[in-house]
C-alpha positions as CSV (number, residue, x, y, z in Angstrom):
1,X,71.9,80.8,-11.2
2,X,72.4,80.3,-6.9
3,X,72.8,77.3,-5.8
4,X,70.1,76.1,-3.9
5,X,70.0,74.3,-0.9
6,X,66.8,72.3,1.1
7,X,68.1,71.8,4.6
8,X,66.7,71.6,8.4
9,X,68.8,72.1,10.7
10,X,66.9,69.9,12.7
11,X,68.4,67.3,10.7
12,X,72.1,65.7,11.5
13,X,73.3,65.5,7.1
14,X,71.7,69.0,6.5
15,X,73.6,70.5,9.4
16,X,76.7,69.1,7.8
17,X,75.9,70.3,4.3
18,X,75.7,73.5,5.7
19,X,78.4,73.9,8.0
20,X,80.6,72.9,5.3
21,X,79.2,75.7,2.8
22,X,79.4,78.6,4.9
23,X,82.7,77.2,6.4
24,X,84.1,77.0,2.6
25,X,82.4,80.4,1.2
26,X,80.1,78.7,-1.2
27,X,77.5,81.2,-2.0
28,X,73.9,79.3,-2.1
29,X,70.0,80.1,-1.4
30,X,68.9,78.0,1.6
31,X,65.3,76.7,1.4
32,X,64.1,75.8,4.4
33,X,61.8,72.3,4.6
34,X,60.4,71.9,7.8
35,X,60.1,67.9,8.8
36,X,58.6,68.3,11.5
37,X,55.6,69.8,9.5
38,X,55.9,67.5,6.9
39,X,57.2,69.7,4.0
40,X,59.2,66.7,2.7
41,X,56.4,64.9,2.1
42,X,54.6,67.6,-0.2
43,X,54.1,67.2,-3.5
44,X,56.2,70.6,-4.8
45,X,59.2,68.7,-2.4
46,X,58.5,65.6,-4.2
47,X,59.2,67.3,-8.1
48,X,63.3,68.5,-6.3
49,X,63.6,65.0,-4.1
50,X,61.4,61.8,-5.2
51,X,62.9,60.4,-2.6
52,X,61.2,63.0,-0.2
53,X,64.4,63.7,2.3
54,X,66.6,66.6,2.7
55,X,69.4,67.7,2.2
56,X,69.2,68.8,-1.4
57,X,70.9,70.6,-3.7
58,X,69.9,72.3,-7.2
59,X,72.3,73.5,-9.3
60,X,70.4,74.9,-12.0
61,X,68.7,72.3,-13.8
62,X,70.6,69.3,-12.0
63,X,69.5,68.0,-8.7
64,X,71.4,66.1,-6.4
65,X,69.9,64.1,-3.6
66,X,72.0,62.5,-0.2
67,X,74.0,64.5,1.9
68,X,77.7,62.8,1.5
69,X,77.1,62.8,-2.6
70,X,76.0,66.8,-1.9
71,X,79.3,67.6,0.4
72,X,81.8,65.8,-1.8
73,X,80.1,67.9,-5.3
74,X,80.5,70.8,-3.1
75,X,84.2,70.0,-2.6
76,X,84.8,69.4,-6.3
77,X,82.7,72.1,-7.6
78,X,84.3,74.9,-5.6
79,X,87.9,73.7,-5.0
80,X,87.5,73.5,-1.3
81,X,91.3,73.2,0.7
82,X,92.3,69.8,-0.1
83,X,91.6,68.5,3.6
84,X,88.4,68.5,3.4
85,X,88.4,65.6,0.9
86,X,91.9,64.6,0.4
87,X,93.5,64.0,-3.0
88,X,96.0,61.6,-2.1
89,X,94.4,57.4,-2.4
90,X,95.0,56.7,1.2
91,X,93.8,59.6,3.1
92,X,91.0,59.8,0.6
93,X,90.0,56.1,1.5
94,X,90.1,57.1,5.0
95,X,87.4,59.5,4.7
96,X,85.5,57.0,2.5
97,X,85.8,54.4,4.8
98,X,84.9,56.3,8.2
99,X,81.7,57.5,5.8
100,X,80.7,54.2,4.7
101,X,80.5,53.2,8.2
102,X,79.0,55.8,10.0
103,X,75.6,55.6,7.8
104,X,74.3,52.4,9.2
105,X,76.5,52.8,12.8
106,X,76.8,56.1,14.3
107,X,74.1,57.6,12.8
108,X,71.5,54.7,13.9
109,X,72.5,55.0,17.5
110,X,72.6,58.6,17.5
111,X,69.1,59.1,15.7
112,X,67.3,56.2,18.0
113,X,68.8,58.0,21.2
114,X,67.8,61.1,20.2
115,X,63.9,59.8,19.5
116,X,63.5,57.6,22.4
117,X,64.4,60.0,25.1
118,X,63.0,62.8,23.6
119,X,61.2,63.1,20.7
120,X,58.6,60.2,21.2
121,X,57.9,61.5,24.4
122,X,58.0,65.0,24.2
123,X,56.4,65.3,20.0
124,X,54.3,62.5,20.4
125,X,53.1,62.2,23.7
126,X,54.2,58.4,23.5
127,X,56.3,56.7,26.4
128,X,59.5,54.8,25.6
129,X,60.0,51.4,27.4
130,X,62.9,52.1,29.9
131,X,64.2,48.5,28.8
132,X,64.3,49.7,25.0
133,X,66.5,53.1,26.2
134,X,68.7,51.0,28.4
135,X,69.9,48.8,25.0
136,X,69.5,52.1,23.0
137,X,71.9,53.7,25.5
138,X,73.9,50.8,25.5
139,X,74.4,50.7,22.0
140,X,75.5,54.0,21.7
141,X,78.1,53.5,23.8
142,X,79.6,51.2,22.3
143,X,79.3,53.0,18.6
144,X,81.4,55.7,20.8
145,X,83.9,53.3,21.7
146,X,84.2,52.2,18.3
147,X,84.7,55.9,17.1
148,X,87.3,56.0,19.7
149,X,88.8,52.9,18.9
150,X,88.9,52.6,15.2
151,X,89.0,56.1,13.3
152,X,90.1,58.7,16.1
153,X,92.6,56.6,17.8
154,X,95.4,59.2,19.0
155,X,95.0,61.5,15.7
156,X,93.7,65.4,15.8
157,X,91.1,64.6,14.1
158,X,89.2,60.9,12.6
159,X,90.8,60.5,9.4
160,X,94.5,62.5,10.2
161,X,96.1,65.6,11.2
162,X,93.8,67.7,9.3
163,X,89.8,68.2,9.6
164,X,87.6,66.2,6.8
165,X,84.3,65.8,5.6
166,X,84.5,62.7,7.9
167,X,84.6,65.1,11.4
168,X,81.9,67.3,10.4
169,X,79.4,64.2,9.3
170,X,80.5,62.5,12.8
171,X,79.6,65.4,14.9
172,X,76.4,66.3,13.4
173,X,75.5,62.9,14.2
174,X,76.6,62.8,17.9
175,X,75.1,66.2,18.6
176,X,71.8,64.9,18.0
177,X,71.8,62.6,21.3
178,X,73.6,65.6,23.0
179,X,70.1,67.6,22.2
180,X,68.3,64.6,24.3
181,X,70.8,65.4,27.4
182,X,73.2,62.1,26.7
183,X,76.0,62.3,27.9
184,X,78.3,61.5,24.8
185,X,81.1,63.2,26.2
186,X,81.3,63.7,29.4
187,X,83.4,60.7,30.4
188,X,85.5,61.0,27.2
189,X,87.9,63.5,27.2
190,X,89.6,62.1,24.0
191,X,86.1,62.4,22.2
192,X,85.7,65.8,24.2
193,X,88.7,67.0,23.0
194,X,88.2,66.2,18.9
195,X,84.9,68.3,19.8
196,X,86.7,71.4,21.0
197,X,89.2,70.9,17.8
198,X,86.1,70.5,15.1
199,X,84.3,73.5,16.7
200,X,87.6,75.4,16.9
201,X,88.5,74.4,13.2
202,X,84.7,75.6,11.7
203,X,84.8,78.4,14.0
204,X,82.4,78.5,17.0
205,X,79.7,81.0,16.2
206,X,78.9,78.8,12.8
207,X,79.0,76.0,15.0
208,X,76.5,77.1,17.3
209,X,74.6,78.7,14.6
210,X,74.1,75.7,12.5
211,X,73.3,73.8,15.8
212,X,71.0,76.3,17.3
213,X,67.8,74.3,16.0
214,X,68.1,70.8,17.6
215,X,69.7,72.3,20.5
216,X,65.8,73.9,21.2
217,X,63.9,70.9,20.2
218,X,63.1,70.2,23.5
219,X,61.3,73.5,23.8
220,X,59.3,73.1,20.3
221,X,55.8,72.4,20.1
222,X,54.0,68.7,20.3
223,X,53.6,67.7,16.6
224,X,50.4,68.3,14.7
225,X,48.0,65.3,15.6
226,X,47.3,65.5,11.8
227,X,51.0,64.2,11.0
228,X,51.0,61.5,13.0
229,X,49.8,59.0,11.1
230,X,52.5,60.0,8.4
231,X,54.9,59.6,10.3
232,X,54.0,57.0,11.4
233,X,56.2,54.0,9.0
234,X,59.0,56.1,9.1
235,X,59.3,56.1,12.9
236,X,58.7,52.7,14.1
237,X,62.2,51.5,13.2
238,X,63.7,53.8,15.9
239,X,61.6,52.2,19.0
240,X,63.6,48.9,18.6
């Protein structure tokens, strides 16, 4: 049987998922859930994902759920080059430490950026506080600096010479506030120039391809009044 695949594009982890398939020659079937229509939410979403969120994978009868689990199953599975998820301890544990910090760092700051200065106002017709962007803003910065700092350093790319799992998760993140018209790399050329290297390393037409989606959001339609309400939990965590 094809592998399946639930993905939006809209969404940062599904964008990775799927750069890394096509990038590797993984044959799947992609299955496109809409968020912003609430497709996760549906019951038939709910018997592949209880936990309601894309990406997923089904492989067969087994069902996978969370988008670094999906990437590094991927990597196993199919035997993808070894830099992608390194076999050696220490580069491997470089990976695994720049994922186990992004999660609640770099992706937070990205995904509130992202929401404040566009999506609440443009999908929901609702007006950010310009005191809440300024510390969102803020924030981000310094989550940049960090990245800078701490796993990029003066290396090619995050975790070493070679491209990892680790650079596609980070740049799916920061192109999410790039979609909002921050300015994440503008004044950093060292950040700038790991971009050029990632897109260059993937190959630029998948690039833009996978990134074609949130690149548009700003011209997509207000959300469905209807939705609101559901969305409604989920959302208040990224206006503080």
């Amino acid at each position: 049987m094809v592998l399946e695949l639930y993905l939006d594009l809209l969404s940062q982890p599904c964008r990775a998922v799927y750069i890394f398939a096509k990038k590797n020659g993984i044959p799947f079937q992609l299955r496109t859930v809409e968020l912003l229509k609430g497709q996760h939410y549906t019951d038939s979403f709910a018997q592949v994902n209880p936990l309601k969120k894309v990406p997923a994978l089904k492989d067969g009868d087994f069902i996978l759920a969370e988008s670094v689990a999906i990437l590094l199953y991927l990597s196993r599975k199919y035997k993808a080059p070894d830099h992608w998820y390194p076999q050696d301890l220490q580069a491997r544990a470089r990976v695994d430490e720049y994922l186990s910090w992004q999660h609640t760092s770099l992706r937070s700051c990205c995904t509130r950026a992202m929401w404040q200065k566009m999506m609440f106002p443009v999908f929901l017709g609702h007006t950010v506080p310009p005191e809440t962007l300024t510390s969102t803003l803020a924030e981000l910065d310094r989550c940049l600096q960090l990245l800078e700092d701490k796993f990029l350093r003066d290396q090619p790319f995050l975790t070493g010479p070679h491209i990892s799992v680790a650079d596609l998760v980070a740049i799916t993140e920061l192109m999410h506030p790039v979609s909002a018209g921050c300015r994440v790399f503008e004044s950093r050329p060292k950040l700038a120039a790991w971009r050029q290297r990632v897109e260059a390393a993937v190959g630029e037409d998948l690039f833009q391809e996978a990134h074609a989606v949130v690149l548009k959001a700003k011209d997509m339609p207000p959300l469905d009044p209807t939705l609101k309400e559901t969305f409604k939990h989920s959302l208040k965590s990224l206006l503080q």
